[in-house]
C-alpha positions in Angstrom: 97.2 -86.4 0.4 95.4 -83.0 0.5 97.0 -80.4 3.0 94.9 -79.3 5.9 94.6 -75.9 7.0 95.3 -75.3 10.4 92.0 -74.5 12.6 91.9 -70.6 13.5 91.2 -71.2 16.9 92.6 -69.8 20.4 96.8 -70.6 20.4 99.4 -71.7 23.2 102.7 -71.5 23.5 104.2 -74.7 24.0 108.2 -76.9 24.7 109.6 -78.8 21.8 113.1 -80.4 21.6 113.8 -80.1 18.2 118.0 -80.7 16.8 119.4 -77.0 16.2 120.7 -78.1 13.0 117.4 -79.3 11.9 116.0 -76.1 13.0 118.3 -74.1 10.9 117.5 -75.5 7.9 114.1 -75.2 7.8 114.6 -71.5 8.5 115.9 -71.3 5.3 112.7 -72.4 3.9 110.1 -70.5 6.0 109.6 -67.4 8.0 107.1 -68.8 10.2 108.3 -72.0 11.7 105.5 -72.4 13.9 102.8 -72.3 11.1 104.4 -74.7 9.2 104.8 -76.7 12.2 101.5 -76.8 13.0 100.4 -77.4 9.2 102.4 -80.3 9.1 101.0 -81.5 12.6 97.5 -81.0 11.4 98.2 -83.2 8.3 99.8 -85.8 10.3 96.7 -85.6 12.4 94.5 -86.0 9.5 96.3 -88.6 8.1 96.2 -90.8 11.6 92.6 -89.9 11.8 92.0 -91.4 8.3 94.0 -94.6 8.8 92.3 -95.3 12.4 88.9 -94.9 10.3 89.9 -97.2 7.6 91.7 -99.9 10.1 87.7 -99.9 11.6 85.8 -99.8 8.2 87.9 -103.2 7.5 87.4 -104.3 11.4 84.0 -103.8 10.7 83.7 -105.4 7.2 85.5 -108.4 8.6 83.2 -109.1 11.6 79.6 -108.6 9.5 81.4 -111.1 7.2 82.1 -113.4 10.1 78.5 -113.2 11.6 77.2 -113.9 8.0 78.6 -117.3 7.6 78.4 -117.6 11.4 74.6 -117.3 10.5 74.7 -119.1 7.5 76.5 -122.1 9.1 76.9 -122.2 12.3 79.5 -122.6 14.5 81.8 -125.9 14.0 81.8 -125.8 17.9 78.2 -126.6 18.1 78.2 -130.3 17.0 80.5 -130.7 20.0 78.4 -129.6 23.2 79.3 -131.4 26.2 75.9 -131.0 27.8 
């Protein structure tokens, strides 16, 4: 998965509840914590963005599928009309 560059756009400070120890670490590995917080929240974003899209290309798919051999065929509830 590529990574995805955070939007410059207008900031806000804002609460998280993140484990000390956890925190700690990952200053080892970064300067910036909030940047590479926000990277790794805009990838996550992405990637949720991406799965919703292809969950609906496949919702999609599945009902012009369905309304093909509904077309084609009919429905099996039509030889059965109470009227």
């Amino acid at each position: 998965m590529p990574t995805v560059a955070p939007v410059a756009a207008r900031k806000r400070a804002v609460n998280l509840t993140l484990s000390e120890g956890l925190v700690a670490q990952a200053k080892a590995y970064t300067s910036n914590l909030s940047a590479t917080m926000e990277t790794l929240l805009a990838n996550y974003v992405a990637q949720q963005q991406s799965t919703q899209a292809s969950r609906q290309q496949m919702a999609d798919a599945c009902s012009a599928d369905w309304n093909a051999v509904h077309a084609a065929v009919g429905s099996f509830a039509d030889e059965h009309s109470t009227l």
